[in-house]
VMD Tcl script that draws the C-alpha trace (Angstrom):
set ca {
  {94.17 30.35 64.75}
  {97.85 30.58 65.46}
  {99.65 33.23 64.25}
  {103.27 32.50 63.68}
  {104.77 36.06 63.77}
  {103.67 36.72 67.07}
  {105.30 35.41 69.86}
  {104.05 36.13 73.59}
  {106.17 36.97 76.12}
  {107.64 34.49 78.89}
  {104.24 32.53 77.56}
  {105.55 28.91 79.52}
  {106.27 31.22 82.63}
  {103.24 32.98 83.13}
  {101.35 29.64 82.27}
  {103.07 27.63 85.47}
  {102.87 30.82 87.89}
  {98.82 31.09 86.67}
  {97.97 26.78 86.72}
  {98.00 26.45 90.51}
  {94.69 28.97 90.18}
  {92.72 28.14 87.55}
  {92.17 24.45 88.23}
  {88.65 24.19 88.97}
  {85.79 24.22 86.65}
  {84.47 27.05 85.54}
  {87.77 29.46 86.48}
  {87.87 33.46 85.34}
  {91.10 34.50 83.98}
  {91.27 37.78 82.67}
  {94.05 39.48 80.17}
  {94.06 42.87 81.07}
  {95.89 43.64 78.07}
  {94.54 41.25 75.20}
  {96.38 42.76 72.52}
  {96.72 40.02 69.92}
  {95.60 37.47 71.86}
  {98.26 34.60 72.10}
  {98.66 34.59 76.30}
  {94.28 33.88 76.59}
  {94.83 31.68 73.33}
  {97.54 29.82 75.42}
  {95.63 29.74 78.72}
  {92.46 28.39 77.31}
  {94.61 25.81 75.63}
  {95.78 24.94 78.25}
  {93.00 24.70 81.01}
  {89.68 23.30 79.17}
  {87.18 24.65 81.15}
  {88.77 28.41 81.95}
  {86.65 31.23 80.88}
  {88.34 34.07 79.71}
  {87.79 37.78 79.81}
  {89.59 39.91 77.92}
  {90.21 43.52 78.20}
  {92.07 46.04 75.76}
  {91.81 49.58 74.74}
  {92.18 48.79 71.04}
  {89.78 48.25 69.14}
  {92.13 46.53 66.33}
  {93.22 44.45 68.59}
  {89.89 43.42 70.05}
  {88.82 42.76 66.34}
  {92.08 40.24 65.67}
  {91.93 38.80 68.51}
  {88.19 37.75 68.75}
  {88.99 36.60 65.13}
  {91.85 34.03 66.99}
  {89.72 33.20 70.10}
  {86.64 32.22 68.08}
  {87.11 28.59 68.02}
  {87.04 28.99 72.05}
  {83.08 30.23 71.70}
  {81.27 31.04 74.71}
  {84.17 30.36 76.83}
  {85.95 34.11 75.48}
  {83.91 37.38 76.59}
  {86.23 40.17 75.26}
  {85.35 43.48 76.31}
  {86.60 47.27 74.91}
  {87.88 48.88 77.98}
  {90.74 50.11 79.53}
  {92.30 48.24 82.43}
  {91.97 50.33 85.03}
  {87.96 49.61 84.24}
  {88.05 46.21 85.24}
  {85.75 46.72 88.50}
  {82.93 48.47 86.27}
  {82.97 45.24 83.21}
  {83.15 43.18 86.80}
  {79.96 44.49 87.93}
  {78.31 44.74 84.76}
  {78.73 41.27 84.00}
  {77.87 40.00 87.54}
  {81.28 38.39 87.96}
  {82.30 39.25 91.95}
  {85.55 37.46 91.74}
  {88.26 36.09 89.49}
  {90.86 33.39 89.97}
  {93.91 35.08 87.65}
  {94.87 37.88 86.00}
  {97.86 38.92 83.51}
  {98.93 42.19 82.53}
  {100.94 42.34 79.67}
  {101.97 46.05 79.78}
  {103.89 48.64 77.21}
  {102.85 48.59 73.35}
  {101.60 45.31 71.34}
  {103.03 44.04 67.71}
  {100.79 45.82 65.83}
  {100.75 49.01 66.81}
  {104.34 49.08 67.23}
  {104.52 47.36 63.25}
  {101.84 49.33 61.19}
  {102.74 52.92 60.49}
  {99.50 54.31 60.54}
  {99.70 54.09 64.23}
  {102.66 56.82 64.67}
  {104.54 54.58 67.50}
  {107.54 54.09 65.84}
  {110.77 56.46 65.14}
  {111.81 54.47 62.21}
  {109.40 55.70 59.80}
  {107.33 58.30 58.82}
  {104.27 57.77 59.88}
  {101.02 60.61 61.37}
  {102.07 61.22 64.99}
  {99.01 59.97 66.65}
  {100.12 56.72 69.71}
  {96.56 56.77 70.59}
  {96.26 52.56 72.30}
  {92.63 53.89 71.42}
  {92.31 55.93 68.32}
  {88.51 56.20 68.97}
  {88.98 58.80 71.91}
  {91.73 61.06 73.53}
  {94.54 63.39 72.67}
  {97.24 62.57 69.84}
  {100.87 62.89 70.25}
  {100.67 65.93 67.77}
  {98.11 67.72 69.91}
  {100.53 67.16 72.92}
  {103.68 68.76 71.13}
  {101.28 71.67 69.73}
  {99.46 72.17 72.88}
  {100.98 71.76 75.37}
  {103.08 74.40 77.44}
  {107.05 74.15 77.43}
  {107.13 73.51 81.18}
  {104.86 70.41 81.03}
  {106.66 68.99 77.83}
  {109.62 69.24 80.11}
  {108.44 67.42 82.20}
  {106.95 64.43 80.41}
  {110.26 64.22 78.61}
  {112.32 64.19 81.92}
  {109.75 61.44 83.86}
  {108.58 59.67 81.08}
  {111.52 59.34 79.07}
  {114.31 59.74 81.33}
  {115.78 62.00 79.04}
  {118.36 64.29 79.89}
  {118.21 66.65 77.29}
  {114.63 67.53 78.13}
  {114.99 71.23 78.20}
  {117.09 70.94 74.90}
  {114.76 69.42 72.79}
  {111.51 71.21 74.13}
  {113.28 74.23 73.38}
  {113.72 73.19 69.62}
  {110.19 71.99 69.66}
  {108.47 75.04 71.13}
  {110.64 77.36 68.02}
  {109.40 74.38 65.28}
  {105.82 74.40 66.11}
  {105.79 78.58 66.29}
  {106.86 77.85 62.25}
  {104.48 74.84 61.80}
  {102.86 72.63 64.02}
  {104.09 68.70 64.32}
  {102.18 66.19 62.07}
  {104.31 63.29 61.45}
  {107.04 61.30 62.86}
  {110.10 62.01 60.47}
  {109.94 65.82 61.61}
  {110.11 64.81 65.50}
  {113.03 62.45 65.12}
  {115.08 64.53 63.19}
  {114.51 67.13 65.51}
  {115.39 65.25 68.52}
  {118.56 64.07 66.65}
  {119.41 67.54 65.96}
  {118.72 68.83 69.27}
  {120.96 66.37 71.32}
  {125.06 66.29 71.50}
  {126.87 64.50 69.14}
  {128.92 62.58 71.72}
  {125.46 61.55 72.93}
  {123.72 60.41 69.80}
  {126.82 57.71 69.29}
  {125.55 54.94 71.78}
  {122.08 53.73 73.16}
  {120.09 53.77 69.82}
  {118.06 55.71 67.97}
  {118.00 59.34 69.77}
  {114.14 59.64 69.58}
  {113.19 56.54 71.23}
  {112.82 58.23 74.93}
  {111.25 61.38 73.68}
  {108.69 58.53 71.76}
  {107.97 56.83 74.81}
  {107.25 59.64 77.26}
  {104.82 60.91 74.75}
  {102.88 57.46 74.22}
  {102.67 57.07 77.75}
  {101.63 60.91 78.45}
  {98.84 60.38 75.14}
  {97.50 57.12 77.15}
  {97.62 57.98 80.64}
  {100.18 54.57 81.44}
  {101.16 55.28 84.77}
  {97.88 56.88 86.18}
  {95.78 53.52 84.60}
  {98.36 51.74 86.04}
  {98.30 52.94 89.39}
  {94.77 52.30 89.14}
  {94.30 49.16 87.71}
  {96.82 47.13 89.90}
  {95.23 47.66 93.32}
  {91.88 47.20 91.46}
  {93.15 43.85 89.96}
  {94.30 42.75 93.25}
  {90.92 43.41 95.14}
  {89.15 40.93 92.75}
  {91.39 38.15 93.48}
  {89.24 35.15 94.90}
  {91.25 33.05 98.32}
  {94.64 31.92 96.04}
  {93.95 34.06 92.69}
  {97.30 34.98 91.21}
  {98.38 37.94 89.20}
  {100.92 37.64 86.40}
  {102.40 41.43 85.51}
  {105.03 41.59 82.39}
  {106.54 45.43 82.53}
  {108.89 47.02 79.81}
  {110.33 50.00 81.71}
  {111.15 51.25 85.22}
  {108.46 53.63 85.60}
  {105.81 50.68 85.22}
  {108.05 48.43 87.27}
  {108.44 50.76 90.36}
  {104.48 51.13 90.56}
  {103.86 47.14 90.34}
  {106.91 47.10 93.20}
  {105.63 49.23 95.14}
  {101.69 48.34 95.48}
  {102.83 44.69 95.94}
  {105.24 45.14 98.44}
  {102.21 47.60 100.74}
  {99.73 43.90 99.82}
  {102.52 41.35 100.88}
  {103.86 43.28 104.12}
  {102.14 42.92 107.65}
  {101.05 46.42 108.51}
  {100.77 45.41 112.20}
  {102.61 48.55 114.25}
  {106.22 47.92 115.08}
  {106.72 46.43 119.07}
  {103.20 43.72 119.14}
  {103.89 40.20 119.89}
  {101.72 38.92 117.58}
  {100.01 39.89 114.18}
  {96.97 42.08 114.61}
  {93.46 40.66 112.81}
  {93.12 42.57 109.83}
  {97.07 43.95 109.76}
  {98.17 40.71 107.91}
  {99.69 40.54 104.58}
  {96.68 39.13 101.57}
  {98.89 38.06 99.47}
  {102.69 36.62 99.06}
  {105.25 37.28 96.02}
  {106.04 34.22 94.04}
  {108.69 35.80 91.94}
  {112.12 37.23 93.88}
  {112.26 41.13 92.21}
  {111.85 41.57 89.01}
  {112.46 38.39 87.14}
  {114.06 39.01 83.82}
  {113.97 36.88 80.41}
  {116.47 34.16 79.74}
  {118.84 34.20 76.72}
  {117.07 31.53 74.95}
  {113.38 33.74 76.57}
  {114.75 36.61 74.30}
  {116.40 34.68 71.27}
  {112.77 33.58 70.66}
  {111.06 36.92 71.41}
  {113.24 39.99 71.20}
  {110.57 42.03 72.68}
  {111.56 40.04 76.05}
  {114.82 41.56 76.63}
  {113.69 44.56 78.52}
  {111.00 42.58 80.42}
  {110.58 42.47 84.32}
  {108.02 39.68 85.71}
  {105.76 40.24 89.08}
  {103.43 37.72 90.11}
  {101.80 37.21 93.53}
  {99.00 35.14 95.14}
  {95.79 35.80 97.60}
  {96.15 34.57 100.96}
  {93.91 35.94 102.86}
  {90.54 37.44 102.61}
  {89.99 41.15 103.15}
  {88.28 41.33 106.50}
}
mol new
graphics top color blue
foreach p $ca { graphics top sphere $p radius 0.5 }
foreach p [lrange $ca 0 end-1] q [lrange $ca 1 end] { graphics top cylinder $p $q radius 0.2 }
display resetview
């Protein structure tokens, strides 16, 4: 079931870095990040006998998606769970080792799309940004709750927004009045709150103070930092990781942790590697690859995206 509207990211790219590992019968690829589905619907396209597993927080998107992979049948074992919980659905399902994995992090179509799902600035819409509205803290319980110094915070690391103090200020006086409920309220706030000569370029005003609350209301970077090494443990002798990132924050973390697994940790002044000090796996991608024009003329959503991907080399010892 192809859906038309919904176009995945650097799709040919992350199919020819993933091939080289999923030739042999029988091959586990997981999507870490299902979300609607149309990297696994590609894969298993692609390679006949892959097995998929698919992870994703939402359970929307879990629902959709099955509804896509179902011509695939017992090939497709999707799975509600974060994916930083890959090790646990590992175990439970007897399933050691994999032979890929892609990450396709930041927010999917639909939640971004629907309304209902308080993501967006450009409408008004209940401020919730819950990936999974089934458990965990809304955006409005964050702005309510939470104490000035901490919104600061988020606001400054998550959003890289300078006016941090500014508009936590003008929050912390509007939520003494009435406390935050919808999305119209916040962004006219944060417009308010900011200099004029500042609200004339980079977009709509709101869009960092949006962002470090979704990631703050879904725990981004602390999954993240979890789920990467986790990912990378479960990688059979040459496995390969794909990781798509949409902002520097995510992009620094998959940097760094595959830098420490592609660098000999032998101490500086040996002649020769030590056993056990070797690097496990090597980059295939120089940096952060970005999209190419034509990449983002056929999926906007592409133009902010920085590609990872690395290989197993070595067993751990």
């Amino acid at each position: 079931m192809n859906d038309p509207g919904h176009v995945p990211v650097l799709l040919d790219r992350v199919l020819r870095t993933l091939e080289p590992a999923v030739g042999a019968p029988g091959s586990l690829y997981v999507d870490g990040t299902l979300g609607m589905g149309g990297h696994a619907e590609a894969m298993l396209t692609a390679f006949p006998s892959l097995r998929l597993l698919g992870l994703d927080r939402d359970t929307v998107a879990l629902e959709r998606a099955g509804k896509r992979l179902a011509p695939f049948g017992d090939r497709v074992t999707l799975v509600h769970a974060v994916y930083d919980e890959l090790p646990s659905v590992l175990a439970r399902l007897g399933k050691p080792t994999i032979q890929a994995v892609l990450f396709d992090l930041g927010v999917s179509s639909p939640q971004l799309d629907e309304p209902e799902r308080g993501f967006a600035y450009s409408y008004d819409a209940p401020l919730d940004m819950r990936m999974d509205q089934t458990r965990g803290m809304t955006a409005a319980e964050v702005l309510n709750t939470y104490p000035p110094g901490d919104l600061v915070r988020i606001l400054r690391e998550y959003g890289e927004e300078r006016f941090a103090q500014r508009i936590v200020s003008a929050v912390v006086r509007e939520r003494a009045r009435e406390p935050f409920s919808g999305s119209t309220r916040l962004t006219e706030l944060v417009r308010n709150a900011i200099p004029a000569a500042a609200r004339r370029t980079g977009g709509n005003p709101a869009k960092r103070t949006f962002q470090a609350l979704r990631i703050e209301v879904n725990s981004e970077l602390a999954v993240w930092e979890r789920a990467l090494p986790a990912a990378l443990d479960a990688l059979s002798l040459g496995g390969r990781i794909a990781v798509l990132s949409y902002h520097s924050l995510e992009d620094k973390i998959t940097k760094r942790v595959l830098a420490d697994r592609t660098t000999d940790h032998t101490p500086p002044g040996l002649p020769v590697p030590l056993p056990g000090m070797e690097p496990k796996f090597r980059l295939l991608t120089r940096g952060g690859e970005q999209a190419t024009e034509a990449e983002i003329a056929g999926n906007p959503r592409a133009a902010s995206v920085r590609f990872r991907a690395a290989e197993r080399i070595r067993e751990d010892a």
